[in-house]
N, C-alpha and C positions, 0 to 999 in steps of 0.2 A: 443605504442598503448594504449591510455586511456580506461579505465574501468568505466562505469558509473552501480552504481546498484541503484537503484529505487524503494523501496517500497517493497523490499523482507522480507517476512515472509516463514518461516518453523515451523511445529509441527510433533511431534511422539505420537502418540495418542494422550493424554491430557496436554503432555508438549508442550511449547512452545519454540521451540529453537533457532529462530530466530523473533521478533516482528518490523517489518515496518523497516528494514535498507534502508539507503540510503545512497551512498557514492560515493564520486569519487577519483579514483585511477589514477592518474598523469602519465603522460606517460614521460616513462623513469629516472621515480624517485623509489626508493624503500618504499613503505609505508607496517609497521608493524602492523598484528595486537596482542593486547596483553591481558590476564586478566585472571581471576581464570578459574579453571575447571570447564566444564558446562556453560560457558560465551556467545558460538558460534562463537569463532574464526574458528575453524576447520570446522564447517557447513559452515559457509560462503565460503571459501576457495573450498570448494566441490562443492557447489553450482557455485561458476566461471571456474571453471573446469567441468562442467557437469557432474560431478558424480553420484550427485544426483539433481534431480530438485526443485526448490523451489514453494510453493504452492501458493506464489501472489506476485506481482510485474515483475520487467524485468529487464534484465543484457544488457546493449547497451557497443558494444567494439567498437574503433575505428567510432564510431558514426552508426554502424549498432546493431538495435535489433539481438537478440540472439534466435536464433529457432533451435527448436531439429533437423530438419534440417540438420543444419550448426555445427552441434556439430563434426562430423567427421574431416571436415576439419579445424574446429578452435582448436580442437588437436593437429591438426600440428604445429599450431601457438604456442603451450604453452609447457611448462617443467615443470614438474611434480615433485618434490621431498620431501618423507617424513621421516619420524623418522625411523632408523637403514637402511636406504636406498630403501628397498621395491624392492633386487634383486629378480631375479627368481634363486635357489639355484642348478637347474638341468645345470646352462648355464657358464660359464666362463667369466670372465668380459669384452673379447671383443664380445662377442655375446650378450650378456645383452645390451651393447652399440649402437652396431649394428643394433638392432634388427628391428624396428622401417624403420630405412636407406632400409635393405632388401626387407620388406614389399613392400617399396616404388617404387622398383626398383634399385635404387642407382648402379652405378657398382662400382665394386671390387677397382679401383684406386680410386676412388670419396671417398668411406667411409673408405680408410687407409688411405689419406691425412685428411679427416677430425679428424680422432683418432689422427692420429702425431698430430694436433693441438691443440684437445682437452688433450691428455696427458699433451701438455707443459702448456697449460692453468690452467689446475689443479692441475700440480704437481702430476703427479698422473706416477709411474714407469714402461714403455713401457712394462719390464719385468714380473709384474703382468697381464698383459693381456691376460696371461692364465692360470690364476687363475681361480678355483672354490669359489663363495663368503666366503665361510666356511672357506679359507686359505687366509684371506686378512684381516688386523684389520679394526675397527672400523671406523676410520678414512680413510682407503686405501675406503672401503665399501662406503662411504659420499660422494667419489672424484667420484667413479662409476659412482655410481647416480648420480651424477652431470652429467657427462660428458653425461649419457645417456638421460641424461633433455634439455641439448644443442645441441645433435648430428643433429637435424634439423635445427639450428640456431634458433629457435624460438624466435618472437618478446614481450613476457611474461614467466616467472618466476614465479612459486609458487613454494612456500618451508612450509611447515607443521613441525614445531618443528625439523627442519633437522638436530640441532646439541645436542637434549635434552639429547640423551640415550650415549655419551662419556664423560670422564673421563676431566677432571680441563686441563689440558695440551693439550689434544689431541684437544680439544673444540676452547681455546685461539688459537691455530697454525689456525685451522681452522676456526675460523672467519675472522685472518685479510686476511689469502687467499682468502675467499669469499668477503668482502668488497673490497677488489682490481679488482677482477673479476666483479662483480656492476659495480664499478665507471669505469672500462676498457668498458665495454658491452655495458651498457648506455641503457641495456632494463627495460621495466616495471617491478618489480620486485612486489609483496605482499610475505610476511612470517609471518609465524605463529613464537610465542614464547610464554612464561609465565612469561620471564628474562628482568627484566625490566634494566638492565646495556646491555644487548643485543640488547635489542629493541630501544636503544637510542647510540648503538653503530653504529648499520646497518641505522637508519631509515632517510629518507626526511620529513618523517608523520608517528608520531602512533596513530593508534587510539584503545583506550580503550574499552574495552566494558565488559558489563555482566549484566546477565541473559537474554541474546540474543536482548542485545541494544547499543547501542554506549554511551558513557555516555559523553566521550568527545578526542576529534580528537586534534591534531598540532605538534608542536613543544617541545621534553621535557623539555625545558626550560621554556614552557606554561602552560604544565602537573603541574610543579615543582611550578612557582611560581604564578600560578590562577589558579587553581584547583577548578572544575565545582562544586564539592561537596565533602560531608564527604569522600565518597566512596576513590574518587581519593588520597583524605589526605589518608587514611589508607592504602590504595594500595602502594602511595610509600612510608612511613614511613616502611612501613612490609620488602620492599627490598631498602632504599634507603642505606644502607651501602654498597651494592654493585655494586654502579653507581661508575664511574673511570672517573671525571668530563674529564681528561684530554682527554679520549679516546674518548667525546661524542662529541667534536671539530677537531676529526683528518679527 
């Protein structure tokens, strides 16, 4: 499902937090977006999620404009996942899962076959599933989420910083499970990051930005070796010791 955004700005009172974006988002590819705090990766991402609305421009998916309307149903369309997973803490993780499924209708055999498939897909331990999030690590926490991001099959993918708040190990396990998950699923994916050996780990396209502009969009082999401007030079010089050239070809 392609994403086209258009001319989107956002402000909060006198800042400016997104100015004139435009972009389009590949369907079926994962495109990252990356760059300092305060940049508007995470406003944008809200913004294609109707979280919050943006104050000019238009979001067209799949080649239809985007109206508050259609925001119910294009929910349905989309996975939602952000930093330390965003459970509801009162619910157990197959009811966090579930939950969405229920609303819907879904009956009882329809949404335990979609768990068994989503457990195997995640790796995520049949036996935590009834677990309260409070008794599940960090990581078990991520798969949740996850699984409760797909439980509709949805044909989009957002992810906000989804692996920022774990630990060196639990992080690495957890990316190349989610890059296999990608490349298996073959949906639209956008993610947020700030990690630029991440964002060139997952990515089809990153695009850069800050102070709520795109400074420059492709391939980080494009980032790396034409760089739009100073900005971009100091951007990766700041993290290029942590690019792992081998992993940005796997």
């Amino acid at each position: 499902m392609p994403i086209h955004l258009k001319n989107i700005s956002k402000s909060y009172h006198t800042a400016k937090a997104l100015n004139n974006i435009s972009i389009e988002i590949e369907d079926g590819k994962t495109t990252v977006l990356i760059g300092p705090s305060g940049s508007g990766k995470s406003t944008l991402i809200r913004i294609i999620t109707g979280l919050i609305p943006a104050d000019e421009g238009e979001i067209v998916i799949n080649g239809e404009k985007l109206n508050e309307s259609d925001l119910i149903l294009l929910r349905q369309k989309m996975g939602y996942v952000i930093q330390e997973g965003g459970l509801f803490p009162h619910l157990k993780a197959h009811n966090n899962v579930s939950l969405m499924a229920k609303y819907l209708g879904w009956t009882k055999n329809k949404i335990e076959k979609r768990i068994t498939e989503l457990c195997g897909l995640t790796k995520f331990p049949a036996d935590g599933l009834g677990k309260y999030p409070a008794e599940l690590s960090g990581g078990q926490k991520q798969r949740v989420s996850l699984m409760r991001a797909l439980m509709l099959d949805p044909q989009i993918l957002l992810l906000d910083e989804p692996l920022g708040s774990l630990d060196p190990l639990i992080r690495y396990e957890l990316q190349n499970d989610l890059k296999e998950i990608f490349r298996n699923l073959k949906k639209t994916v956008v993610m947020v990051t700030h990690d630029l050996s991440e964002a060139a780990f997952f990515s089809d396209k990153i695009v850069l930005m800050k102070d709520g502009a795109i400074i420059q969009s492709g391939l980080i082999t494009e980032l790396v070796k034409s760089p739009a401007d100073n900005f971009v030079i100091n951007f990766i010089n700041a993290q290029r010791s942590f690019i792992e050239p081998e992993r940005i070809n796997e």
